[in-house]
C-alpha positions in Angstrom: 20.6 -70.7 -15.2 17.0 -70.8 -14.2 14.2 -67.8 -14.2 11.0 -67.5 -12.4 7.8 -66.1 -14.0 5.6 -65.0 -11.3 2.2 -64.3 -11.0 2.8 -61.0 -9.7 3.9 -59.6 -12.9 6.7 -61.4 -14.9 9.6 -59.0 -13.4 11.4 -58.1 -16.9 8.8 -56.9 -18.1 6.7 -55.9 -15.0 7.4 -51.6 -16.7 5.0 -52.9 -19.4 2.2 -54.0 -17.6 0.6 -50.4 -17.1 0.3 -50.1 -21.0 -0.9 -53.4 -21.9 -4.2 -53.4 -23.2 -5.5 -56.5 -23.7 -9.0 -57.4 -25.3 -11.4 -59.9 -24.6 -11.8 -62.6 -27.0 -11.3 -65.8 -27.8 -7.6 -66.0 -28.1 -6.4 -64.3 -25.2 -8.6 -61.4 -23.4 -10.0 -60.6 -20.4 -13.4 -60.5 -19.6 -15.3 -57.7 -18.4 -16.4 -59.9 -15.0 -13.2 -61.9 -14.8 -10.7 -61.2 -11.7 -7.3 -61.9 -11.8 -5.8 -65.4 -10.6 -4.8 -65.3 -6.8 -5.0 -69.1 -5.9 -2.3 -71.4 -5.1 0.3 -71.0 -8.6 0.4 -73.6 -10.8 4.1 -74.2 -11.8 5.3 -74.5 -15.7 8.7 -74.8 -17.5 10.1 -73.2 -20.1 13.3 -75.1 -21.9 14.8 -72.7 -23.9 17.9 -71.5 -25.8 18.6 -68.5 -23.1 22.3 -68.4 -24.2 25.1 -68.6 -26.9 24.2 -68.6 -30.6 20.1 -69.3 -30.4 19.4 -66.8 -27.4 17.4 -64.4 -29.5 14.8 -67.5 -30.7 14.5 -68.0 -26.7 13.9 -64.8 -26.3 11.6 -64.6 -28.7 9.9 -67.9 -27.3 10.1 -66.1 -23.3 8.2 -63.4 -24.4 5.4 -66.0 -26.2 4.9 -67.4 -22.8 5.0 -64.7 -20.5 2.0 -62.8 -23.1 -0.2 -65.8 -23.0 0.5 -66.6 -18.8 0.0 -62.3 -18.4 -3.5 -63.2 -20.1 -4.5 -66.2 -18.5 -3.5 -65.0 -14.8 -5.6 -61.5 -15.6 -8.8 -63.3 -16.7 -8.8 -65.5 -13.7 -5.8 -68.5 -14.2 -7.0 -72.0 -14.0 -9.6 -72.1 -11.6 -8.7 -69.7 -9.9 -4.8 -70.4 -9.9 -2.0 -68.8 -11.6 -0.1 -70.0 -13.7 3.8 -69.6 -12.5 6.4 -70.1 -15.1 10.2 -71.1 -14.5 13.0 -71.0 -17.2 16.1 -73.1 -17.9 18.5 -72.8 -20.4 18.9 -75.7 -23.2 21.4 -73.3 -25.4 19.5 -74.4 -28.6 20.4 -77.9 -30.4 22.6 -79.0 -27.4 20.8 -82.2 -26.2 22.9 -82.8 -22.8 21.6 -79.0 -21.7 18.5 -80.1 -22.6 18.5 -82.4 -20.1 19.8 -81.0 -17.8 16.9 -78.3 -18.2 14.1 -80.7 -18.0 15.6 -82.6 -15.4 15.6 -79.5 -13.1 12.1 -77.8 -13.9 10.7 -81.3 -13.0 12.9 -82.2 -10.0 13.0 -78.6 -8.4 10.6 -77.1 -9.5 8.0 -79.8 -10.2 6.1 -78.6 -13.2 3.4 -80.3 -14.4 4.2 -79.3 -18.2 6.7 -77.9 -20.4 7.4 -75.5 -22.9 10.3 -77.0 -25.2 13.0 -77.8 -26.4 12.6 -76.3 -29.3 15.4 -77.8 -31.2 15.3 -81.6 -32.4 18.5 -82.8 -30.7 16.8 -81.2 -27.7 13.4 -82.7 -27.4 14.8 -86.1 -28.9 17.4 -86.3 -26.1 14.6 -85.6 -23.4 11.8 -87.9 -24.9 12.8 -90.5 -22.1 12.7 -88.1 -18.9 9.3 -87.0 -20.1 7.9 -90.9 -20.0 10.3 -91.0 -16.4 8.4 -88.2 -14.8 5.6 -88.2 -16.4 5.6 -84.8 -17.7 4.1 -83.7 -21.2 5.7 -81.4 -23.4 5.0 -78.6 -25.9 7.6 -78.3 -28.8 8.2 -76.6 -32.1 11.0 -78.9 -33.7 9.6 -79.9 -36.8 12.0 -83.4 -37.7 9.8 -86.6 -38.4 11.7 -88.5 -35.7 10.1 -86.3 -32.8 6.9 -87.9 -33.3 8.2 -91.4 -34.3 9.7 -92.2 -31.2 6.5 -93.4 -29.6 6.4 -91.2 -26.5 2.4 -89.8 -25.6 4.0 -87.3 -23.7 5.1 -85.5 -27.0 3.1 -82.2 -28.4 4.1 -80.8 -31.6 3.0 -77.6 -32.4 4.4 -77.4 -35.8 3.8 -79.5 -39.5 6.1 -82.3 -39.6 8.8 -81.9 -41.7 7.2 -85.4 -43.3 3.8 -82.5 -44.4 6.1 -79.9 -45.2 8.6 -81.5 -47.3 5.9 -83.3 -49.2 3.7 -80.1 -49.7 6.5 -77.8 -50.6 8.1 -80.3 -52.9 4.9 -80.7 -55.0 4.4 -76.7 -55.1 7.9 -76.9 -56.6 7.1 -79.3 -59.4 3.8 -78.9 -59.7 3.3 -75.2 -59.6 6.5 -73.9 -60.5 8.4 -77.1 -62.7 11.3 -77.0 -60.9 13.6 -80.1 -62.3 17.2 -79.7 -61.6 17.1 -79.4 -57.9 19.6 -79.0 -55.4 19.4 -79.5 -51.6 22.1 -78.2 -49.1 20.8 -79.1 -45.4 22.5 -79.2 -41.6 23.9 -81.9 -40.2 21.5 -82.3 -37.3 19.0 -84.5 -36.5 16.4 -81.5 -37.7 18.7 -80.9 -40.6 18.4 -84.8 -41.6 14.8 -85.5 -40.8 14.3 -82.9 -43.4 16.8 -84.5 -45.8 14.9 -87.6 -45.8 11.4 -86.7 -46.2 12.4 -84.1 -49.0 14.0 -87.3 -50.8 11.1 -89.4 -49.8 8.8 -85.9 -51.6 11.5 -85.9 -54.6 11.2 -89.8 -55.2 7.7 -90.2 -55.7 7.6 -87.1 -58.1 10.1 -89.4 -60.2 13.3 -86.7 -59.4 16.6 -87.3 -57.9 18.7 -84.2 -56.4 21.4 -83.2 -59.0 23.3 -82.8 -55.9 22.9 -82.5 -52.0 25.6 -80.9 -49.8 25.5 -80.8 -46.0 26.7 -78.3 -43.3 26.6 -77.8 -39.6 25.3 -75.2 -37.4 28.6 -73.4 -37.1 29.8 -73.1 -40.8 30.7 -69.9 -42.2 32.1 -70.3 -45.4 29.6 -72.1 -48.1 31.6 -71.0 -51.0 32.9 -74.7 -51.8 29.6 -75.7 -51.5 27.9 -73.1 -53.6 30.2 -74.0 -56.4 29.6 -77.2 -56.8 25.6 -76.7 -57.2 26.7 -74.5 -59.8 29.0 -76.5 -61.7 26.0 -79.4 -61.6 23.6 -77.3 -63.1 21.0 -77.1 -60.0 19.3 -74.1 -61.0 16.4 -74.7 -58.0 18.2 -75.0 -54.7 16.4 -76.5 -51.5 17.8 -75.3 -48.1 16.8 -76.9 -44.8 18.8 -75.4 -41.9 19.0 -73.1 -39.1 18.3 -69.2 -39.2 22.0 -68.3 -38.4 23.5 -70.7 -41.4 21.0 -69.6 -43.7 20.9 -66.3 -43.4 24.6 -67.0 -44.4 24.2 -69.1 -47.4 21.8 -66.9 -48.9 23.8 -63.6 -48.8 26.8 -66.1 -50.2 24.3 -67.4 -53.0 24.2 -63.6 -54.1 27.8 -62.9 -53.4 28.6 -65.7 -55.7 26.3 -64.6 -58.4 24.6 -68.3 -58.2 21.8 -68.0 -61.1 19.1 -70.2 -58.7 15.9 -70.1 -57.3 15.6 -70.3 -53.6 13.0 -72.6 -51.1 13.2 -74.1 -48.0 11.4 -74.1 -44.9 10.1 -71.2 -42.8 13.7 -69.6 -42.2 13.3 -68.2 -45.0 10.3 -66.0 -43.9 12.4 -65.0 -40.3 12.8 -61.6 -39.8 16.5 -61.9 -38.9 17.3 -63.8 -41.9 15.3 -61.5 -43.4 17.9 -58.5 -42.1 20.7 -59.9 -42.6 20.4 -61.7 -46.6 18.4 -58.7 -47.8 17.7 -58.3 -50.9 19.6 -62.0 -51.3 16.3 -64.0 -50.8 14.5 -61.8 -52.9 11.8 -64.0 -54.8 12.7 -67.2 -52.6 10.0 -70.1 -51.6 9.0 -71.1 -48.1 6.9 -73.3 -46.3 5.9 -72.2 -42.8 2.7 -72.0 -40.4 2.7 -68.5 -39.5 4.3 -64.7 -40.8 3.2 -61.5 -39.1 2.0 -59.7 -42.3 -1.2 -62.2 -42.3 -4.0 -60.2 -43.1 -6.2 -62.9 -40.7 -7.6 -60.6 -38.3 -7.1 -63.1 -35.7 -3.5 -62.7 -36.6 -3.2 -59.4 -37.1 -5.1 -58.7 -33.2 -2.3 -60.2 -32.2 0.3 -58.5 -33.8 -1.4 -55.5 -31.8 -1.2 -57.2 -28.7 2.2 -58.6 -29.1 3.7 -54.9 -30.1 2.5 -53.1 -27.4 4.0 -54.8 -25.0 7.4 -55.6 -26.5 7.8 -52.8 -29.6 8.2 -55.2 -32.0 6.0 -57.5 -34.6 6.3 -61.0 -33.0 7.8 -63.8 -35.1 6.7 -67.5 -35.2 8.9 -68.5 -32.2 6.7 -66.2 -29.9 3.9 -67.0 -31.6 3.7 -71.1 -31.4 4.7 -70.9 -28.1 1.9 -68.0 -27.0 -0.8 -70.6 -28.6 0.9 -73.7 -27.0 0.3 -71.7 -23.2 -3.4 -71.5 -24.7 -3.3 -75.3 -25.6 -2.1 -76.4 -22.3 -4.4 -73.8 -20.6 -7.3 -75.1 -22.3 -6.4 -78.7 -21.4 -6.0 -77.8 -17.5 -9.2 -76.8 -17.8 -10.4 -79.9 -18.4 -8.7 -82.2 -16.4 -10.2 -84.1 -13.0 -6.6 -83.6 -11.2 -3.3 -82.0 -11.9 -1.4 -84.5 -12.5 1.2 -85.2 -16.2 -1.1 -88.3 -17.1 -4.6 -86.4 -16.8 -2.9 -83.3 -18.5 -1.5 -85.7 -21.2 -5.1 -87.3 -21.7 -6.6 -84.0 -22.2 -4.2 -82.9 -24.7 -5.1 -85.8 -26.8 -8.7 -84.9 -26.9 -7.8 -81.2 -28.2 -9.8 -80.6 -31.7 -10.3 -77.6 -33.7 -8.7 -75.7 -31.0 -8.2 -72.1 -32.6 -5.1 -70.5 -32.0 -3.4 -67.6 -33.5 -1.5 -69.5 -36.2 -3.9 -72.4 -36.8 -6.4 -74.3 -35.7 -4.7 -77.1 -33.6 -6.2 -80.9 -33.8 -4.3 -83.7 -32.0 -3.4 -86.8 -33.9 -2.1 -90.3 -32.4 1.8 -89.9 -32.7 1.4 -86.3 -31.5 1.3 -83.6 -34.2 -1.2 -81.2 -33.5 -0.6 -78.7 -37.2 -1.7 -79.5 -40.2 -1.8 -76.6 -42.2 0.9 -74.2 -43.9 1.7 -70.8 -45.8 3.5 -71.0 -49.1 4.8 -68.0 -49.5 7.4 -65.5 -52.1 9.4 -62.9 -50.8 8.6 -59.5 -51.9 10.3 -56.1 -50.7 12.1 -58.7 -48.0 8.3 -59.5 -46.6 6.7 -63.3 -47.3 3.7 -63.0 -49.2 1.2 -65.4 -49.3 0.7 -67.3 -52.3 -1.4 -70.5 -51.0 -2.5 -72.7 -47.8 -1.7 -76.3 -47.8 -2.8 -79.0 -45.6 -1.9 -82.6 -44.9 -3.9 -85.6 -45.2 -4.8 -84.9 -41.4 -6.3 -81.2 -42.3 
């Protein structure tokens, strides 16, 4: 299933364009003087869970893009050329329809860059066709291994789980004294990446899991699972999984009348996990780049921007991939040709690039975040409690 994002308007959402105010700034506006693109289009990809259980993240992550191309295209594209954006369905964590999606944005549709996967069996199963074509990449999967694989033509606009296992786990005994921990995690290679690097955090604060469960993406029941934390006496439990099992365990936590304390990664700060656990993740612990309620008036600009378009607060799947069409804008910019080497080279020379969730420095390996939110559910909205940085920021 492929879609086309045209200059012209962006069809689904062409009704919206007459209302769309946006301002000029630094992030995203138009100039007073600027005129819109109307050279030859430049083409982009999008790889992106379109389909079965992850479709509303790739919503979420079309709508990103098509704000931040929208913006570019009205305030005068690339030098003087649109941007033109074409979609293909990956379906999520599914690594051989994630090939098959990059395969056909570069093949027929020759893009010069892309937008995804999102999911770590995803990007992981695509790293080699982006050294084959040439073709760098823009993705928000968070597992260590992304970036350990070597390939230049790798962008990661989220922490690595590595930063944000080690930051949340010293927040949790540091700040808060948590001791008997537990940690329940998917069996993916996201879900495992995560594992290790909270065990790596856990080890050189001297503190081995009471006990560490696993799940995959399309478990239901945790109640098994739940009990046995209980009967080990984890009264802090780590979770590091998707939004649709989460959302899941933590109503079942409740359900179950578990007496624990809840952290995990930003999942826990998602708006539909939100909806659906309720009052279930009351008081729990995240670690994530980006929530909506940010007082930041960078971030809160675009919270303006982003609802009057769509009717809706955007989350941090529109929100990485809005600044990663910035990043990539910013590096066309610079470069001699248009070509996935001299867009690659000017990637890597990206510093202090402000976006809306951070400012965005790129460091040999790829990772481009370096800087978090620790936040505490309250009256189900994250609050923010503190920033963190890794070594890098």
């Amino acid at each position: 299933m492929s879609h086309s994002i045209s200059r012209a308007g962006m069809t689904r959402r062409a009704a919206l364009a007459s209302s769309l105010s946006l301002a000029a700034g630094a992030l995203g506006g138009r100039p007073a003087d600027a005129q819109p693109a109307g050279g030859q289009p430049i083409p982009i990809g999008v790889s992106g869970p379109l389909t079965a259980q992850f479709a509303m993240d790739g919503r979420w992550m079309r709508e990103g893009v098509e704000l931040a191309v929208k913006e570019i295209n009205a305030s005068g594209g690339i030098k003087g050329r649109p941007l033109q954006v074409f979609v293909e369905d990956d379906q999520g964590p599914n690594p051989t329809a994630a090939a098959n999606a990059v395969s056909k944005l570069v093949t027929q549709h020759h893009v010069v860059a892309i937008i995804g996967p999102h999911f770590s069996p995803g990007i992981l199963a695509v790293l080699p066709l982006l050294e084959r074509y040439q073709v760098p990449a823009f993705t928000g999967a968070s597992g260590p291994a992304v970036t350990a694989q070597g390939s230049k033509y790798v962008f990661r606009i989220r922490l690595n789980d590595n930063a944000t296992a080690a930051l949340l786990v010293q927040y949790l005994t540091h700040d808060l004294n948590w001791k008997s921990i537990g940690i329940d995690y998917v069996n993916t290679a996201f879900g495992q990446g995560g594992f290790g690097a909270l065990k790596a955090a856990l080890d050189a604060e001297h503190i081995a899991p009471l006990m560490v469960q696993t799940h995959l993406d399309s478990t239901k029941d945790f109640t098994a699972q739940l009990l046995s934390f209980r009967q080990a006496g984890v009264k802090g439990l780590i979770l590091w999984t998707d939004e649709v099992p989460l959302g899941l365990l933590t109503k079942q936590i409740r359900t179950l009348g578990l007496d624990v304390e809840i952290a995990g990664q930003n999942g826990l700060q998602a708006p539909d996990v939100l909806a659906l656990s309720g009052d279930a993740i009351e008081g729990a612990i995240s670690i994530g780049e980006y929530i909506s309620n940010n007082p930041d008036p960078i971030i809160q600009d675009w919270v303006k921007r982003y609802n009057a378009a769509y009717g809706n607060d955007p989350e941090v799947f529109g929100t990485i991939y809005y600044d990663a069409v910035k990043l990539l804008a910013e590096a066309l910019r610079r470069v001699p040709e248009l070509s996935g080497p001299a867009i690659q080279q000017a990637l890597t020379q990206i510093r202090d690039y402000r976006g809306v969730v951070t400012t965005y420095t790129w460091s040999p390996g790829g990772d481009m975040v370096h800087s978090a939110l620790i936040t505490r559910n309250k009256d189900r909205k994250p609050v923010i409690i503190k920033r963190v940085t890794d070594s890098v920021g």
